[in-house]
One Martini backbone bead per residue (centre of mass of N, CA, C, O) as a GRO file, in nm:
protein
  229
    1UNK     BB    1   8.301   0.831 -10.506
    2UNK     BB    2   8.420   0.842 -10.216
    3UNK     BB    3   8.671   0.670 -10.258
    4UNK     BB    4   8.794   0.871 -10.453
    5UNK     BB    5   8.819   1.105 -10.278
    6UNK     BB    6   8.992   0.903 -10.075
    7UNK     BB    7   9.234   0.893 -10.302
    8UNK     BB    8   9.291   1.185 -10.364
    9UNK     BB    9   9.372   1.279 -10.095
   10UNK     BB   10   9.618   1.103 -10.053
   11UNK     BB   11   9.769   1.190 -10.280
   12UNK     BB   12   9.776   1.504 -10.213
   13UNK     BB   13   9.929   1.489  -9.953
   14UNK     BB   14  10.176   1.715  -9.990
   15UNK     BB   15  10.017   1.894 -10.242
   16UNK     BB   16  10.015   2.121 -10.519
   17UNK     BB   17   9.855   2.326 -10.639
   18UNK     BB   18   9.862   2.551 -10.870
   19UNK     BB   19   9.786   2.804 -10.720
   20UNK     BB   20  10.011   2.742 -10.500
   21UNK     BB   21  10.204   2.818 -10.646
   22UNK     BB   22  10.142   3.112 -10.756
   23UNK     BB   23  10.194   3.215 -10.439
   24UNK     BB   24  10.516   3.100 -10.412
   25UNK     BB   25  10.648   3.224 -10.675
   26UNK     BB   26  10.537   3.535 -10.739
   27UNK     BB   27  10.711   3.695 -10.589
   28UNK     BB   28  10.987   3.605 -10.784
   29UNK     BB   29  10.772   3.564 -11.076
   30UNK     BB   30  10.502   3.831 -11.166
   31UNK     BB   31  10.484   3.638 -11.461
   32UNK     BB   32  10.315   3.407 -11.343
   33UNK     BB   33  10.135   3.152 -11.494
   34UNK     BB   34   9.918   2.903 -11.534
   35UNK     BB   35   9.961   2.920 -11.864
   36UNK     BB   36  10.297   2.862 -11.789
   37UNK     BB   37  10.286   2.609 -11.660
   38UNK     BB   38  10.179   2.403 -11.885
   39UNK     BB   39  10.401   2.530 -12.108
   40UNK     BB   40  10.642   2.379 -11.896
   41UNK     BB   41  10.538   2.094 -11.937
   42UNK     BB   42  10.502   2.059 -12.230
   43UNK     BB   43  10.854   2.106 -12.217
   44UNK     BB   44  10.935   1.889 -11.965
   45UNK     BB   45  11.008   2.064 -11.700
   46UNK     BB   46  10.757   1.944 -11.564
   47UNK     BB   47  10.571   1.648 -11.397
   48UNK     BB   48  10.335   1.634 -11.267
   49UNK     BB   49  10.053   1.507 -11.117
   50UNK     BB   50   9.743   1.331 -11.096
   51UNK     BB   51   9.409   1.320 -11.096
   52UNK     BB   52   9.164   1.111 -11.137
   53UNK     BB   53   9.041   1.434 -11.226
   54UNK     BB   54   9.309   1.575 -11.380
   55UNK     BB   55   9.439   1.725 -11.112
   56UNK     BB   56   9.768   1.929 -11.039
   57UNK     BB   57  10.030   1.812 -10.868
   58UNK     BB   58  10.278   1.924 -10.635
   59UNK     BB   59  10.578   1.899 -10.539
   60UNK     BB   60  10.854   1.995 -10.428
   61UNK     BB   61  11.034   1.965 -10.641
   62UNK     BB   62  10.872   2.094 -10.856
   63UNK     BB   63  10.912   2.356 -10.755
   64UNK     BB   64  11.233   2.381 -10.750
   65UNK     BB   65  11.240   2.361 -11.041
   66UNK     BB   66  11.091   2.595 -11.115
   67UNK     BB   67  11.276   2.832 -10.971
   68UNK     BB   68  11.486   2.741 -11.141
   69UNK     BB   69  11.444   2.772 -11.435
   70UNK     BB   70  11.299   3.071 -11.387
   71UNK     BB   71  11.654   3.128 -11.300
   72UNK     BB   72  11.742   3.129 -11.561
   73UNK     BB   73  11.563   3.273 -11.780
   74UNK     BB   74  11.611   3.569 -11.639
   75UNK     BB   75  11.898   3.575 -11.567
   76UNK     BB   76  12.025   3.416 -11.849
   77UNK     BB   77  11.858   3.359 -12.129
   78UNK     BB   78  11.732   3.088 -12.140
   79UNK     BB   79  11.647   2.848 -12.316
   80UNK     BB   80  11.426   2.544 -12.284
   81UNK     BB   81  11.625   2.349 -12.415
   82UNK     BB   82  11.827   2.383 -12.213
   83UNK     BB   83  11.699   2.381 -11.936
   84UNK     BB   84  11.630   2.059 -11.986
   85UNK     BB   85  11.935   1.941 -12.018
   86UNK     BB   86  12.002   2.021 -11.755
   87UNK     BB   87  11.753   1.875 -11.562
   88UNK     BB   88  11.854   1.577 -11.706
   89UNK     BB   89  12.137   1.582 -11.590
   90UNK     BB   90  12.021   1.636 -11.291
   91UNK     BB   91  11.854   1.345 -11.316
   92UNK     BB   92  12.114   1.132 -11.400
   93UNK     BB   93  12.350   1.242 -11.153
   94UNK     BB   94  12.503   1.442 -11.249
   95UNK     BB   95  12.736   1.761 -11.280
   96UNK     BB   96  12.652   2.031 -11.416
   97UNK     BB   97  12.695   2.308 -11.582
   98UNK     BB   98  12.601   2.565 -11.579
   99UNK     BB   99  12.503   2.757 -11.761
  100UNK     BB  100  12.557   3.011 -12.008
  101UNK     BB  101  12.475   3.360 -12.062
  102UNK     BB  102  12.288   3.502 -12.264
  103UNK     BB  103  12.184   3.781 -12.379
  104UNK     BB  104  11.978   3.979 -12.500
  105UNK     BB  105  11.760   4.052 -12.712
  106UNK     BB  106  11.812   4.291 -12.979
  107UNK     BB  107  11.653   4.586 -13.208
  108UNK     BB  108  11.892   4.725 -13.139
  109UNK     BB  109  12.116   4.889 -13.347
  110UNK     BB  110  12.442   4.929 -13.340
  111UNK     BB  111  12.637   5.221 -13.287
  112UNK     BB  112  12.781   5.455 -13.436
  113UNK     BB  113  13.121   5.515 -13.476
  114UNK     BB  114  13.353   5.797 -13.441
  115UNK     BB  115  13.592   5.983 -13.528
  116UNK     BB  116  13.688   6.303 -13.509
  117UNK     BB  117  13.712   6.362 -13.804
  118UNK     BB  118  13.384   6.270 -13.857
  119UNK     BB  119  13.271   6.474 -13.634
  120UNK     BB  120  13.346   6.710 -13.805
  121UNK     BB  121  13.239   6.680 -14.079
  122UNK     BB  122  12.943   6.620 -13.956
  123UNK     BB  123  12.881   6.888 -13.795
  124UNK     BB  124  13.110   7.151 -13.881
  125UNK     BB  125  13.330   7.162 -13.668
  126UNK     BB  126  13.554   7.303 -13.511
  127UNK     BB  127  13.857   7.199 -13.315
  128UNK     BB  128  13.752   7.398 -13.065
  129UNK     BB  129  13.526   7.341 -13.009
  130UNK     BB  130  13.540   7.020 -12.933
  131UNK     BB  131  13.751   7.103 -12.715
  132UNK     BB  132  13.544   7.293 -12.538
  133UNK     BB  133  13.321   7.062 -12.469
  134UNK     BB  134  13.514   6.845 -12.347
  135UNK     BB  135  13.638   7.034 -12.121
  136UNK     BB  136  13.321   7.101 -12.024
  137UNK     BB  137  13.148   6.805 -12.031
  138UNK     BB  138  12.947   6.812 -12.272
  139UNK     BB  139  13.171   6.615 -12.421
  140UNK     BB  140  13.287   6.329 -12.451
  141UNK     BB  141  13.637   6.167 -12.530
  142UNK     BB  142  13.588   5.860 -12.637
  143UNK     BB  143  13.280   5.849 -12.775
  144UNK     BB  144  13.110   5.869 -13.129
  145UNK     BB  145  12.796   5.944 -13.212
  146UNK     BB  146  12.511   6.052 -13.346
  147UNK     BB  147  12.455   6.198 -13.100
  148UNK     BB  148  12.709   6.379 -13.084
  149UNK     BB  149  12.634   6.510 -13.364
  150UNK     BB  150  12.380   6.667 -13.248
  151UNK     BB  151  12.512   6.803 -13.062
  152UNK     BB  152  12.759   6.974 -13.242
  153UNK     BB  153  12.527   7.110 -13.396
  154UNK     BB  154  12.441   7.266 -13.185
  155UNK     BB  155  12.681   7.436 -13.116
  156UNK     BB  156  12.748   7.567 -13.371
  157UNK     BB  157  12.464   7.732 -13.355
  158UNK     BB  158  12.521   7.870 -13.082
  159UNK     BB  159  12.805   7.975 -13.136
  160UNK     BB  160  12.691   8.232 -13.342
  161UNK     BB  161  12.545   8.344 -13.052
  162UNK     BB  162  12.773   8.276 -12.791
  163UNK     BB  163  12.708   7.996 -12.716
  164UNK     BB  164  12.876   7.841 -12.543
  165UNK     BB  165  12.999   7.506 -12.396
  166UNK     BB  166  13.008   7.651 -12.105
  167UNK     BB  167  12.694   7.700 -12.101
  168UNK     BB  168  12.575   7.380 -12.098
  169UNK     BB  169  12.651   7.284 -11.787
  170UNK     BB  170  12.337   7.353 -11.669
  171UNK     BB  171  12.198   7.153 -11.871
  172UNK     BB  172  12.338   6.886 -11.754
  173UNK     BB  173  12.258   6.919 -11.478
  174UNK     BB  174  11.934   6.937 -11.547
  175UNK     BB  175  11.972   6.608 -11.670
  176UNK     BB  176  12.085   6.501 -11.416
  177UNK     BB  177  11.821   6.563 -11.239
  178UNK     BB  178  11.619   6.469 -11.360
  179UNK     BB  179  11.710   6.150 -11.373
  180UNK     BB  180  11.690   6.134 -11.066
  181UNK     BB  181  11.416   6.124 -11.095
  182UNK     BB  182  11.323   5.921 -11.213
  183UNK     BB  183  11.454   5.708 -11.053
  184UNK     BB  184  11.272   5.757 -10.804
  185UNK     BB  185  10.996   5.694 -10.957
  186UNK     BB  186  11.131   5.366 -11.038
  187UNK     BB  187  11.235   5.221 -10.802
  188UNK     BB  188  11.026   4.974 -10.715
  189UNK     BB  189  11.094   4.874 -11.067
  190UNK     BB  190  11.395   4.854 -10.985
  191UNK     BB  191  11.450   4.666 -10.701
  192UNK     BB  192  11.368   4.450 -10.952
  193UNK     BB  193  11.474   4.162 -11.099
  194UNK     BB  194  11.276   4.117 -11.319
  195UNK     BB  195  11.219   4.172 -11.598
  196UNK     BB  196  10.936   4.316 -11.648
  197UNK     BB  197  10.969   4.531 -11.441
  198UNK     BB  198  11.252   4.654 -11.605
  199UNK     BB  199  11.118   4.683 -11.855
  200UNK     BB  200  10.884   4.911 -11.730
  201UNK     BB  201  11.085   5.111 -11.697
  202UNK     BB  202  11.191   5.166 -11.976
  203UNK     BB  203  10.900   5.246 -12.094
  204UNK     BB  204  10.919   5.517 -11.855
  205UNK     BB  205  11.141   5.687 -11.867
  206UNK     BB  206  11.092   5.791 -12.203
  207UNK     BB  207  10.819   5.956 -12.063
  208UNK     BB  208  10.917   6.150 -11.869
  209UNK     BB  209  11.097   6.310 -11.992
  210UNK     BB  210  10.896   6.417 -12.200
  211UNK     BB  211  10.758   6.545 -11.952
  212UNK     BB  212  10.963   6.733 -11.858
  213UNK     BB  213  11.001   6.888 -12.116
  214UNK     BB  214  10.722   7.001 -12.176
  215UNK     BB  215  10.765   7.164 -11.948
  216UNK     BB  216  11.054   7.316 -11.990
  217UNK     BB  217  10.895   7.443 -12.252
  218UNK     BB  218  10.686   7.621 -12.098
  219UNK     BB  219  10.877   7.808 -11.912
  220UNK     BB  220  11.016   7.906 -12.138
  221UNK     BB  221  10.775   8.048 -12.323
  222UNK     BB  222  10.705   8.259 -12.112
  223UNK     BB  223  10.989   8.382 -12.052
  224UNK     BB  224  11.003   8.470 -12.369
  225UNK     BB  225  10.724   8.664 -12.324
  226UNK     BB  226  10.821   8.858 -12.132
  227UNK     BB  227  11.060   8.959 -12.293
  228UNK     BB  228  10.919   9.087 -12.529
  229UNK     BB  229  10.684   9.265 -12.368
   0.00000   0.00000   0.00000
């Protein structure tokens, strides 16, 4: 037994066990787990050593091989197939080309886009309205989407009551200060790189927003019992 524990010392001499690899690579993967590296083996991605005793022992070779891999798959969006063919070409002393860049998968369809007379059609909006909408940076001039059309219905319905589209001014400036506050509030998880960092911005974002709007419905409402008071 103990021959056997100082043949494992010696093998192990100047390599990693899991732990002290997600240790050193944690900080620029925080979604690396015990068992990601595991499903990374599992995929031929890397072929740690075994002792003995069958626990798995990494070289720095092995580090860095996993550095790369994992900033492929973050940075790239490559799948483990392409990620395994890449570096079985590098292990066999070729040059390859790194992969192209694959996009992120998404499950949001892409938005309609809107001619101007569609845009007039769909909203019920006069052409003199659209025209002062634009002219006052309340509505893009480019591209015109669903979106596009729920805005230029609510001008219509308040431009009933004189409230024109340059009254909208200073509501699009305080949507411009919301944004710049939520930024500010995500900044931490903003600064990094990470996929998953980014995606928790992303489901953060239009929750704070939320909640910026239900205050903002607070002071209307306020406000509008003061008016009739």
């Amino acid at each position: 037994m103990a021959a056997a524990s100082a043949r494992e010392r010696a093998a192990s001499s100047g390599l990693l066990s899991i732990g002290q690899v997600l240790a050193r690579l944690s900080p620029e993967f925080p979604s690396l787990t015990s068992s990601k590296l595991r499903f990374l083996e599992v995929q031929g991605i890397i072929t740690p050593l075994r002792t003995e005793s069958g626990y798995r022992k990494f070289s720095p070779d092995d580090l860095e091989r996993l550095r790369l891999a994992l900033t492929l798959q973050r940075d790239h969006y490559l799948p483990l197939s392409v990620i395994r063919e890449y570096l079985q070409d590098v292990d066999a002393g070729r040059d390859p080309v790194t992969p192209a860049s694959v996009p992120p998968p998404s499950i949001v369809p892409a938005p309609r886009r809107y001619r101007r007379e569609e845009l007039l059609a769909a909203s019920g909006a006069a052409p003199q309205l659209l025209n002062d909408a634009i002219s006052t940076g309340v509505l893009g001039a480019d591209v015109y989407t669903d979106q596009s059309v729920a805005l230029l219905r609510a001008l219509v319905a308040l431009d009933r009551h004189g409230i024109e589209p340059r009254h909208m001014r200073t509501l699009r400036q305080s949507a411009e200060r919301d944004v710049s506050l939520i930024e500010s509030a995500l900044a931490p998880l903003l600064r990094r790189t990470d996929s998953s960092s980014r995606g928790r911005a992303g489901e953060l974002a239009p929750q704070l927003a939320q909640q910026l709007e239900e205050v903002r419905a607070i002071f209307v409402r306020a406000a509008l019992e003061r008016l009739v008071d």
